[in-house]
C-alpha positions, 0 to 999 in steps of 0.5 A, spaced: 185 815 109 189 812 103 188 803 104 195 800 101 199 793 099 206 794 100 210 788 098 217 788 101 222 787 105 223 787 112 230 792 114 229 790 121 227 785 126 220 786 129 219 789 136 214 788 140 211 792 145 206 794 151 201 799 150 198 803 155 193 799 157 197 793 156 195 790 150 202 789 145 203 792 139 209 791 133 214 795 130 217 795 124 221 798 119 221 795 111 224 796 105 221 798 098 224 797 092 224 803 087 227 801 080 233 806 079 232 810 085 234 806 089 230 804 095 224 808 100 223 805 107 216 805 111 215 804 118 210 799 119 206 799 126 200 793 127 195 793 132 191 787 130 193 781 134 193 777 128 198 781 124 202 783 132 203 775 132 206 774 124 210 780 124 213 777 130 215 770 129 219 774 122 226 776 122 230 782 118 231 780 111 224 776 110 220 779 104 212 781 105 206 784 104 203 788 108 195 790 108 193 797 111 192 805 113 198 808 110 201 815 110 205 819 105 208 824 108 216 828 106 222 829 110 228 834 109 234 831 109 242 833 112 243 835 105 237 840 103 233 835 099 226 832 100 225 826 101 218 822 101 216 819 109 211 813 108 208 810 115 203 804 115 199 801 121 198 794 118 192 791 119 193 784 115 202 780 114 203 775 109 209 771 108 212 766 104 216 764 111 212 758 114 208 758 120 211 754 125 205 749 127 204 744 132 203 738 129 197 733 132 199 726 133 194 721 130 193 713 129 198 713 124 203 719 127 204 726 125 197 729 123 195 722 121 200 721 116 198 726 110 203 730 108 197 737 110 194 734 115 196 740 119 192 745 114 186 748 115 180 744 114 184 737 113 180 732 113 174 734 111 173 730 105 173 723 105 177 724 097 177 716 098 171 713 099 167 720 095 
């Protein structure tokens, strides 16, 4: 088992879909850059309910990381030449794309008025009266 990051970018759309017993799962296809050599596609499959759901709300052409089991193998192309296979069953998605956030009305509007009141552990500290 090889544990891999592999930066790149999304050649197509997501895909969800239903396993067997029901429970959903992503398809995806990125795009690696390879310097001079061009590029080197890898299929991305995730099973983490955690990674389906960012996976999904990503479209072709968004950059990411992504964390998880790889598998290098090779395949023969029409013109004779081996070519590398790069499969990963990500565990962990990461993007600079924003997640869309319900926001929670407050006394004084939209996540009480401060401009990251919808992050994780907003208001935790009272910065002001500390």
């Amino acid at each position: 088992m090889i544990r891999a990051l592999i930066v790149a970018e999304l050649a197509n759309t997501p895909q969800e879909r239903t396993g067997k017993i029901g429970k959903p799962f992503a398809l995806a296809r990125v795009s690696v850059p390879q310097g001079e050599e061009g590029r080197i596609f890898c299929s991305v499959i995730a099973f983490n309910d955690d990674a389906v759901a960012r996976l999904l709300q990503l479209k072709a052409g968004a950059s990411v990381a992504l964390a998880g089991t790889l598998k290098v193998s090779t395949w023969q192309a029409k013109d004779g030449t081996t070519r590398p296979s790069l499969d990963l069953v990500a565990d962990e998605v990461a993007t600079t794309t924003p997640r869309p956030r319900k926001r929670k009305e407050g006394p004084t509007g939209p996540a009480g008025g401060h401009g990251f009141g919808d992050l994780p552990g907003a208001g935790d500290v009272d910065w002001m009266g500390a």
